[in-house]
SETORVO-744883 format. One record per residue: x, y, z of N, C-alpha, C in turn; residue number from 1. Coordinates in steps of 0.05 Angstrom, whole numbers, plus 5000, padded with zeros to 4 digits. Example, Ala and Ser with C-alpha at 12.3 -4.5 7.8 and 13.67 -1.06 7.14 Angstrom:
<rs>
<npx = 5264 | npy = 4886 | npz = 5156 | capx = 5246 | capy = 4910 | capz = 5156 | cpx = 5264 | cpy = 4934 | cpz = 5156 | num = 1>
<npx = 5257 | npy = 4955 | npz = 5142 | capx = 5273 | capy = 4979 | capz = 5143 | cpx = 5258 | cpy = 5001 | cpz = 5157 | num = 2>
</rs>
This chain:
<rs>
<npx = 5016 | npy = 4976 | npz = 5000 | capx = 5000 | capy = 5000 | capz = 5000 | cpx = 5017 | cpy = 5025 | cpz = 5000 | num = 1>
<npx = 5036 | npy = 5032 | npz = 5020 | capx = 5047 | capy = 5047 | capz = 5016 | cpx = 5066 | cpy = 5054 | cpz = 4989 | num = 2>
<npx = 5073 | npy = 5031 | npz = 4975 | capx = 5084 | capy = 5040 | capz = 4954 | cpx = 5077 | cpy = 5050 | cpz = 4930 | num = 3>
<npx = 5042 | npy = 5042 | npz = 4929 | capx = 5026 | capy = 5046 | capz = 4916 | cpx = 5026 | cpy = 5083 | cpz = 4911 | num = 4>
<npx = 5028 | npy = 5084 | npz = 4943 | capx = 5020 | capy = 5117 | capz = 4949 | cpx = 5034 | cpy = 5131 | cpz = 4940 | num = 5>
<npx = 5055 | npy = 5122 | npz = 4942 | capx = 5085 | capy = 5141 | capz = 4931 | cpx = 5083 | cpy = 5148 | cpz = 4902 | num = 6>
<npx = 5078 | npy = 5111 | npz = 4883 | capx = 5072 | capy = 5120 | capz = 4863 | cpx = 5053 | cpy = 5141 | cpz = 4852 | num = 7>
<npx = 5037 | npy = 5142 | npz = 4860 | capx = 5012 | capy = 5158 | capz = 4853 | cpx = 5024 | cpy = 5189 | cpz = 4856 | num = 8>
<npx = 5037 | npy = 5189 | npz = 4882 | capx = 5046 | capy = 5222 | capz = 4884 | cpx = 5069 | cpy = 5222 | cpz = 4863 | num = 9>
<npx = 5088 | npy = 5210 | npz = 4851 | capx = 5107 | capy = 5208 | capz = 4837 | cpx = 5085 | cpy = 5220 | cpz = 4816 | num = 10>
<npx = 5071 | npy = 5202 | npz = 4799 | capx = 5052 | capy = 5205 | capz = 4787 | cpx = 5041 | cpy = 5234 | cpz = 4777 | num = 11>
<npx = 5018 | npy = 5246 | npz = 4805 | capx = 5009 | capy = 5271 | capz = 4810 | cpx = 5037 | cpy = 5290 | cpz = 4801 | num = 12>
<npx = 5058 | npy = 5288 | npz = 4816 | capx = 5083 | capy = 5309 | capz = 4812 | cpx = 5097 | cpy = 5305 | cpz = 4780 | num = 13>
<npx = 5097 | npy = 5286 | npz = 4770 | capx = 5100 | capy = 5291 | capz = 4734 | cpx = 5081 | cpy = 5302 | cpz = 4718 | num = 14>
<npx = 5057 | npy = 5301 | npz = 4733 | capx = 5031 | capy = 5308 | capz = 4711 | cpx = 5037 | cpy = 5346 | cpz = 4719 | num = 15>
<npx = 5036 | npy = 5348 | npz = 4738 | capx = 5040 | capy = 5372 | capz = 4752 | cpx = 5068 | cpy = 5395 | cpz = 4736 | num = 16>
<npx = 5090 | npy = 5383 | npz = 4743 | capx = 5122 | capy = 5387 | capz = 4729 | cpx = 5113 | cpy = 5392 | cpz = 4691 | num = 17>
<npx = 5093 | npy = 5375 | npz = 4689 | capx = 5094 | capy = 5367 | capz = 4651 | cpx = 5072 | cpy = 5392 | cpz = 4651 | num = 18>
<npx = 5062 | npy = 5402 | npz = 4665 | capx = 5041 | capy = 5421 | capz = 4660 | cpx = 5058 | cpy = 5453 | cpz = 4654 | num = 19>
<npx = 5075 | npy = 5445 | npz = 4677 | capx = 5084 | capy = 5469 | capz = 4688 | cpx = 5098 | cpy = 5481 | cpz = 4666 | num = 20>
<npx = 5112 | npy = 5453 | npz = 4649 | capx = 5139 | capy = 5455 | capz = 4639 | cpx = 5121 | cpy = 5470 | cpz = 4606 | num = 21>
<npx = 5089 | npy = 5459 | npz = 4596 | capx = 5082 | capy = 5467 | capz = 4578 | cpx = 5072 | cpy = 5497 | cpz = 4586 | num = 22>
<npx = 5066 | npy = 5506 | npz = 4605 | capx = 5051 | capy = 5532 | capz = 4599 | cpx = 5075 | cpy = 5560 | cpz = 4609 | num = 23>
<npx = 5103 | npy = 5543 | npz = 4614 | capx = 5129 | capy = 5568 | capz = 4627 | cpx = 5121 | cpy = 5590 | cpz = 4612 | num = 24>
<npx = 5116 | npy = 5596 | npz = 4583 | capx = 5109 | capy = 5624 | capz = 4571 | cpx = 5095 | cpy = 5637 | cpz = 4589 | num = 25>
<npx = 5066 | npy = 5630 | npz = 4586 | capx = 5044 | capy = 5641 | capz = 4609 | cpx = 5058 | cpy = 5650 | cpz = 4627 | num = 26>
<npx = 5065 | npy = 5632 | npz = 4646 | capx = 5071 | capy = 5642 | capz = 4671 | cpx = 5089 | cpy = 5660 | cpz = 4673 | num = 27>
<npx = 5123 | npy = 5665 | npz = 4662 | capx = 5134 | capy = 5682 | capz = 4666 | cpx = 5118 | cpy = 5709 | cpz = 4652 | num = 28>
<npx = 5103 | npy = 5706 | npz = 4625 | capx = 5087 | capy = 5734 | capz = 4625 | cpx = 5072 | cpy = 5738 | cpz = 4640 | num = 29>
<npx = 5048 | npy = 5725 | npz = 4652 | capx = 5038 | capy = 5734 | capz = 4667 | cpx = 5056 | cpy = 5752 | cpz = 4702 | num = 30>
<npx = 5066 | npy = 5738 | npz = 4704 | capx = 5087 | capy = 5742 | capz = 4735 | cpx = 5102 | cpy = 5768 | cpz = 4729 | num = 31>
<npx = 5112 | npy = 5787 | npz = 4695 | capx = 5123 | capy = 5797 | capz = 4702 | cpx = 5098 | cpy = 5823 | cpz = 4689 | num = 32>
<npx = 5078 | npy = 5815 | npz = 4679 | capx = 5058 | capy = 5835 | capz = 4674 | cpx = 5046 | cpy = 5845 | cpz = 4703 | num = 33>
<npx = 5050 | npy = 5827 | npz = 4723 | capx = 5041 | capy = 5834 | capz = 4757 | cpx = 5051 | cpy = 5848 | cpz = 4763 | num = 34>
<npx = 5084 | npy = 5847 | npz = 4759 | capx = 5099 | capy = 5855 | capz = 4777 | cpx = 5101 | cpy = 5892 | cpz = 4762 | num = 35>
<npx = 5106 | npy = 5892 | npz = 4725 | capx = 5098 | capy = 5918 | capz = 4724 | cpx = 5077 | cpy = 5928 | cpz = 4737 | num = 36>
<npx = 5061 | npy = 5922 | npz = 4729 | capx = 5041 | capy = 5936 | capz = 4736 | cpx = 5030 | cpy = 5944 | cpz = 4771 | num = 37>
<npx = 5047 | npy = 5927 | npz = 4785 | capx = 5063 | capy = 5940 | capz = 4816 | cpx = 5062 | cpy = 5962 | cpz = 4822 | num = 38>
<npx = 5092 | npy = 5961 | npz = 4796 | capx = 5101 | capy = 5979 | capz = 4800 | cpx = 5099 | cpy = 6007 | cpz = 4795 | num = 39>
<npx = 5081 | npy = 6003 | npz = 4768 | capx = 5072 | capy = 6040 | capz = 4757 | cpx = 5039 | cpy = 6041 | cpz = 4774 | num = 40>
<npx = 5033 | npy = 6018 | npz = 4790 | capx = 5007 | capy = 6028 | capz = 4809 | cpx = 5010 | cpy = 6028 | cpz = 4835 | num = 41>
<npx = 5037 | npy = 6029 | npz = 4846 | capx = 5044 | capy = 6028 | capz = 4871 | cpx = 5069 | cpy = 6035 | cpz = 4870 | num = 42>
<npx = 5072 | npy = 6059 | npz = 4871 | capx = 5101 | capy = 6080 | capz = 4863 | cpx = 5116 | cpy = 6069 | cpz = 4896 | num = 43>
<npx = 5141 | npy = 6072 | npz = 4898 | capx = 5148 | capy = 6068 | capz = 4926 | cpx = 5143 | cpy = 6099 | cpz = 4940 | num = 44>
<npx = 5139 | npy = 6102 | npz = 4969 | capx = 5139 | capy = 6125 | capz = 4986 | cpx = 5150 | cpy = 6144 | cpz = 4983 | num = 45>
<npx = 5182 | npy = 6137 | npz = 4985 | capx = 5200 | capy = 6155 | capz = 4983 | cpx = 5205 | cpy = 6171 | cpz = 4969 | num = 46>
<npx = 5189 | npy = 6178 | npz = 4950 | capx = 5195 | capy = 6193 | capz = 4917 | cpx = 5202 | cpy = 6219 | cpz = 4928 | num = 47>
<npx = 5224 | npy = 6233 | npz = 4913 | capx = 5231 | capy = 6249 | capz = 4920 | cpx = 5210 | cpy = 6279 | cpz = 4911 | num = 48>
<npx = 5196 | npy = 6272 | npz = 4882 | capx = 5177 | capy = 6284 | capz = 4876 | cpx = 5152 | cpy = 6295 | cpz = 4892 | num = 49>
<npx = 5146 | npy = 6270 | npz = 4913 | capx = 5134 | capy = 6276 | capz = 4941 | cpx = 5132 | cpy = 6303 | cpz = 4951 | num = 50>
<npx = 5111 | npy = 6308 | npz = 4961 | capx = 5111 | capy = 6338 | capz = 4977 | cpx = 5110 | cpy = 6327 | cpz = 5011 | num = 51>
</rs>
């Protein structure tokens, strides 16, 4: 039984990895369209422009 289990998670973690590995475009665009958009909607504090 227990080895059964392992397999299965072995399993789950390739189907998971093979997903990941097809959609890498997506995700790094998406992750870095977040992260602009952070940043020109959440200026940091410190701006010297600041009053």
């Amino acid at each position: 039984m227990n080895g059964s289990l392992l397999a299965e998670l072995d399993r789950i973690c390739g189907q998971f990895a093979l997903a990941l590995h097809n959609s890498e475009l997506q995700v790094y665009t998406t992750l870095t369209l977040l992260l602009l958009l952070g940043i020109l909607l959440f200026p940091p504090r410190n701006d010297p422009d600041q009053a």
